[in-house]
Backbone as CSV, one residue per row, in Angstrom:
resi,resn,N_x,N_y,N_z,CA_x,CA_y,CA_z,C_x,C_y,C_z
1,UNK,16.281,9.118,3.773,15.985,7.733,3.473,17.143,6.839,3.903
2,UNK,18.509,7.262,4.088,19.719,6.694,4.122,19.738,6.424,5.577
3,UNK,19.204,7.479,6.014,19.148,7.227,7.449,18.075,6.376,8.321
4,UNK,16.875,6.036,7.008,15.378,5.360,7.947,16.179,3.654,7.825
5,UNK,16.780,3.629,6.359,17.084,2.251,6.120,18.728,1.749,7.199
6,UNK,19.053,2.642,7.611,20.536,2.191,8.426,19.796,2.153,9.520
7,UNK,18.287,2.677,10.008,17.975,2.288,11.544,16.996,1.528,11.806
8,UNK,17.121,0.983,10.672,15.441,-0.221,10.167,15.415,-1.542,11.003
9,UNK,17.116,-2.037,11.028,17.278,-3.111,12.067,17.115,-2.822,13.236
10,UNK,17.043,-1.833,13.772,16.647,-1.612,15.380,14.624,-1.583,15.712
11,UNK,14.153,-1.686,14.634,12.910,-1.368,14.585,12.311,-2.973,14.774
12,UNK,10.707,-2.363,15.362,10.284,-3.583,16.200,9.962,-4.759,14.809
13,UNK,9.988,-5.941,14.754,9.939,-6.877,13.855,8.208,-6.630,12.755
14,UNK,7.020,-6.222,13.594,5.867,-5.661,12.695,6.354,-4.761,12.078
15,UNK,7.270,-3.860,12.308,7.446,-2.597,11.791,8.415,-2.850,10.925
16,UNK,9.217,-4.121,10.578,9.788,-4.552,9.054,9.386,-4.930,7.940
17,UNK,8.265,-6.160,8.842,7.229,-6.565,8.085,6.354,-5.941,7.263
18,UNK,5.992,-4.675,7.765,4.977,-3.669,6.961,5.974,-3.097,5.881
19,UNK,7.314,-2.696,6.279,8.297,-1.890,5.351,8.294,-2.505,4.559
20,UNK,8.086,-4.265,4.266,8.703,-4.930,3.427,7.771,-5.371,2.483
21,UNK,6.635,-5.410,3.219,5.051,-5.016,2.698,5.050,-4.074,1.443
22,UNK,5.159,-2.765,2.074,4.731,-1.935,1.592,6.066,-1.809,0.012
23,UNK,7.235,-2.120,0.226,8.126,-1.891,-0.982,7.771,-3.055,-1.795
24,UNK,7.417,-4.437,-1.315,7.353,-5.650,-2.180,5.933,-5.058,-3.160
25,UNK,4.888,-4.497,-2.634,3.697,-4.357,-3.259,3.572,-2.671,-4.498
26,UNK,4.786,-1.607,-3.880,5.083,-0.617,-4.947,5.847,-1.338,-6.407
27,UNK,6.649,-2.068,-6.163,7.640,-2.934,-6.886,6.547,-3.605,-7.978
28,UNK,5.501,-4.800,-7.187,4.620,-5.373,-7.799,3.687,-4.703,-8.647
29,UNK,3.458,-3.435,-7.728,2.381,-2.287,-9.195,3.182,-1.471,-10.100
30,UNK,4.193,-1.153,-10.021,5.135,-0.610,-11.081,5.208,-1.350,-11.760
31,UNK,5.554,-2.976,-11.815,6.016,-3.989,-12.775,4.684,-4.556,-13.742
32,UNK,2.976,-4.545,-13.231,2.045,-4.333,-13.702,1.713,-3.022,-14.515
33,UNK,1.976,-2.089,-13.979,1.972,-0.445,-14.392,2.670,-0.568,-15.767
34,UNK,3.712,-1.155,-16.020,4.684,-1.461,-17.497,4.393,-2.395,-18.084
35,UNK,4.046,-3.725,-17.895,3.240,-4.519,-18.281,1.914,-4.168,-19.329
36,UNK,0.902,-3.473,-18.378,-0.135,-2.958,-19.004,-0.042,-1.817,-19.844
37,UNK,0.834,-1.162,-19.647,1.131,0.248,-20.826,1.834,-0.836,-22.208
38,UNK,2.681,-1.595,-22.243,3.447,-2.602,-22.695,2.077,-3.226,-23.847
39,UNK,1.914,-3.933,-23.164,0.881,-5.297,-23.521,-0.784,-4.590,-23.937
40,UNK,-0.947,-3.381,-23.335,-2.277,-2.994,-24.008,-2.000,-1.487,-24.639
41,UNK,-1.194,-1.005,-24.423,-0.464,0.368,-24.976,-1.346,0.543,-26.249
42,UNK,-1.439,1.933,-27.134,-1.978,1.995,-28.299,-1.052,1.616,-29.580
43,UNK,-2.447,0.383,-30.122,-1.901,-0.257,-31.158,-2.392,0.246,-32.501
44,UNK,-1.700,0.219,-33.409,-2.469,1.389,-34.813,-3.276,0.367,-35.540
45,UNK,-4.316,0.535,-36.237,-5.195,-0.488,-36.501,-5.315,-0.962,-37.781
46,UNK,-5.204,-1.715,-38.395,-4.679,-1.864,-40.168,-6.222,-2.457,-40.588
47,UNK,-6.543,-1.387,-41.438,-7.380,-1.283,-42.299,-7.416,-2.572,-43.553
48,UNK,-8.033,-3.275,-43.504,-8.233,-4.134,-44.624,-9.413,-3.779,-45.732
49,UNK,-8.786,-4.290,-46.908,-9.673,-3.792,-48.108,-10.581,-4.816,-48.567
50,UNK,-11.734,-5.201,-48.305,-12.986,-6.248,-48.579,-13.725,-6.157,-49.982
51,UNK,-13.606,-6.922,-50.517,-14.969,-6.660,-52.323,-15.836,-6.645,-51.864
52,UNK,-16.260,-7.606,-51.255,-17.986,-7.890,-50.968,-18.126,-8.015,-49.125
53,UNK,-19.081,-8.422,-48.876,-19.552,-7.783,-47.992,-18.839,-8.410,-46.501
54,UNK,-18.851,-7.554,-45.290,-17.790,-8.299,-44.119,-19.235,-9.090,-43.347
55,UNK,-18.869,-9.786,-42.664,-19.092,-10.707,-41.356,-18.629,-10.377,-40.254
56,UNK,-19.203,-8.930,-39.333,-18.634,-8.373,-38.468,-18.277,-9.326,-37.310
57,UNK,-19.411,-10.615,-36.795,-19.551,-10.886,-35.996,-18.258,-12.257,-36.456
58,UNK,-17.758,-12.482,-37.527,-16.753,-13.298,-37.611,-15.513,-12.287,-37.548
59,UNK,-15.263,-11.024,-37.346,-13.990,-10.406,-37.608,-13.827,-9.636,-36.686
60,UNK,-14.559,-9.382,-35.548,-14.542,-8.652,-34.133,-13.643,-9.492,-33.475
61,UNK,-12.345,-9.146,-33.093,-11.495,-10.044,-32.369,-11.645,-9.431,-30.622
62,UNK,-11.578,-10.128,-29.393,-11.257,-9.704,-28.142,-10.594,-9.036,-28.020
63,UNK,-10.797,-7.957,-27.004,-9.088,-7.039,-26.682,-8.678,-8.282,-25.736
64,UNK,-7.427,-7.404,-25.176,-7.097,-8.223,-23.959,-7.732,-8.628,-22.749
65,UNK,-8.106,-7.397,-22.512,-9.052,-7.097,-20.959,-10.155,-7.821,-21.157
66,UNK,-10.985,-8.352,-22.252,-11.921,-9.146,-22.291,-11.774,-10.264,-22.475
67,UNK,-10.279,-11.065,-22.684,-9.543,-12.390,-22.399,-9.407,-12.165,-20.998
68,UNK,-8.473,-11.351,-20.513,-8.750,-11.634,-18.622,-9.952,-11.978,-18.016
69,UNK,-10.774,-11.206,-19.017,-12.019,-11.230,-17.974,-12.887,-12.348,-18.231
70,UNK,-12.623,-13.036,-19.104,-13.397,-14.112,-19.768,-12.708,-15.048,-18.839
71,UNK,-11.097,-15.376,-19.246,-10.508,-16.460,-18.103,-11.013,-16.445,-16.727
72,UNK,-11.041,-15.335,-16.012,-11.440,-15.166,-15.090,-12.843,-15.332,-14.855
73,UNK,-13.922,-15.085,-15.667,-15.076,-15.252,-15.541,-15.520,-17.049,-15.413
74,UNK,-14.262,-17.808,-16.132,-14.358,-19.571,-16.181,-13.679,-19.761,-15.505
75,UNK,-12.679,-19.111,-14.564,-12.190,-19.672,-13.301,-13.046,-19.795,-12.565
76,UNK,-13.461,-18.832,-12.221,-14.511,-18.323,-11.037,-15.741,-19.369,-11.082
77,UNK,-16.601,-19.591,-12.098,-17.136,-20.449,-12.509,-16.613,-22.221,-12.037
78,UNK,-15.806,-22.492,-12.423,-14.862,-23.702,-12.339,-15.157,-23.631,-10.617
79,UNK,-14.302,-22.826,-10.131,-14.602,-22.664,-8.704,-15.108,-22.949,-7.696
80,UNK,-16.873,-21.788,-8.441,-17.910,-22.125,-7.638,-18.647,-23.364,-7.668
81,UNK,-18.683,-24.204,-9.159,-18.897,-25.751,-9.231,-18.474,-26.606,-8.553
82,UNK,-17.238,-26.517,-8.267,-16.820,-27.449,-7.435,-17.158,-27.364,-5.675
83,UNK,-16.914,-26.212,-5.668,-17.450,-26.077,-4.629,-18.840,-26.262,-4.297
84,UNK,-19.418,-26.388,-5.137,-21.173,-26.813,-4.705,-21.119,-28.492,-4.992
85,UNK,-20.559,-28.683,-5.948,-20.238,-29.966,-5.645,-19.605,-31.045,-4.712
86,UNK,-18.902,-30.197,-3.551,-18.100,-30.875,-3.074,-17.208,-31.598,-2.798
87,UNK,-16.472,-30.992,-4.224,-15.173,-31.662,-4.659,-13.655,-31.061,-3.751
């Protein structure tokens, strides 16, 4: 490796571009890769004690992945409106 990176400057200018490609985008999924173990990792779930009766549909909270996907589902949305609109 000591030796690809000391002869990297002699290499044709596409052939940096891709090197630089390819490390900027391992870098970018490792730092997602920790992120997501991080931020959605297993969380222990605390049991609450109720008298009378629950309201599932008031106490079902989103995970995460269904906030991304929701934002994303009203971006996308947002988006395509405008774009049919011609804004």
């Amino acid at each position: 490796m000591k030796k690809y990176l000391s002869e990297l400057h002699t290499k044709p200018h596409h052939h940096k571009k891709r090197f630089a490609l390819a490390v900027s985008g391992s870098v970018t999924l490792l730092i997602f890769a920790v992120w997501a173990v991080v931020r959605f990792g297993d969380v222990p779930q605390i049991a609450k004690e109720n008298s009378g009766p629950v309201n599932l549909a008031a106490t079902v909270e989103s995970s995460g992945f269904e906030q991304i996907i929701d934002g994303i589902e009203s971006s996308w949305q947002s988006l395509t409106g405008a774009l049919r609109d011609g804004k």
